[in-house]
VEXMI-507696 format. One record per residue (C-alpha): residue in three letters; x, y, z. Coordinates in steps of 0.25 Angstrom, whole numbers, plus 2048, in hexadecimal, padded with zeros to 3 digits. Layout:
BEGIN
ALAXYZ;...
***
This chain:
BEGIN
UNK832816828;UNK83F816820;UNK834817813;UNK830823819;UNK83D82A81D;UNK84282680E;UNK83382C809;UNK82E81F804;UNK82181E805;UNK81C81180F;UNK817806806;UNK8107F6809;UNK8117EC7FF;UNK8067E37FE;UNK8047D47F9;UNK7F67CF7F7;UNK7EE7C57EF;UNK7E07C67EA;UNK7D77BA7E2;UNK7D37C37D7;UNK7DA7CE7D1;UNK7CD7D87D2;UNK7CF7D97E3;UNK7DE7DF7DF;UNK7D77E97D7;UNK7CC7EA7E3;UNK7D77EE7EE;UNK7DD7F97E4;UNK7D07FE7E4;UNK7CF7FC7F3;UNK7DC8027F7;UNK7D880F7EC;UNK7CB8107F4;UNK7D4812805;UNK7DD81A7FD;UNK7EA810800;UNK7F48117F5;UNK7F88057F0;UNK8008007E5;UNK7FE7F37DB;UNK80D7ED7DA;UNK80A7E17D4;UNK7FE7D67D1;UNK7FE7C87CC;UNK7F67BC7CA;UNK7FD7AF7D3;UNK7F37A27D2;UNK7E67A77D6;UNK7EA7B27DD;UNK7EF7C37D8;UNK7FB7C67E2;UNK7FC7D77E4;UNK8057DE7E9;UNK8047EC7ED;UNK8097FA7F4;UNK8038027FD;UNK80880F802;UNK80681380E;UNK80782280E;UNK7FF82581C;UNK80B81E822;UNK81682581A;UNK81183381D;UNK80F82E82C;UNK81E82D82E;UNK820838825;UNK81784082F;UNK81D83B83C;UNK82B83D837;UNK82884D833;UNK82484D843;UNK81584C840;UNK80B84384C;UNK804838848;UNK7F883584E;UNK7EF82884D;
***
């Protein structure tokens, strides 16, 4: 809420692993495909494993409480 008040936009940070290097590019492509925008921090090889890490920002709920805070409803 206090993002939104300050207009930041509502982000997630994510932490994943993947065995090959080709599925990082495949969830990209994935994530291109829903329409979900997502950003590539950082990548590296660790082992036998790539270590991501990405940002998703979540806009539907940014302008939510954008909405509700104008005195728009909100229906589910």
């Amino acid at each position: 809420m206090k993002k939104v008040a300050d207009g930041e936009m509502i982000t997630e940070r994510f932490k994943v692993r993947f065995n090959k290097k080709q599925n990082i590019k495949k969830l990209f492509e994935h994530f291109h495909k829903c329409k979900v925008d997502a950003n590539l921090v950082r990548q590296e090889k660790n082992g036998q494993y790539w270590y991501v890490e990405y940002i998703r920002r979540c806009f539907p709920s940014y302008e939510m409480i954008q909405n509700h805070w104008d005195g728009h409803s909100h229906f589910d």
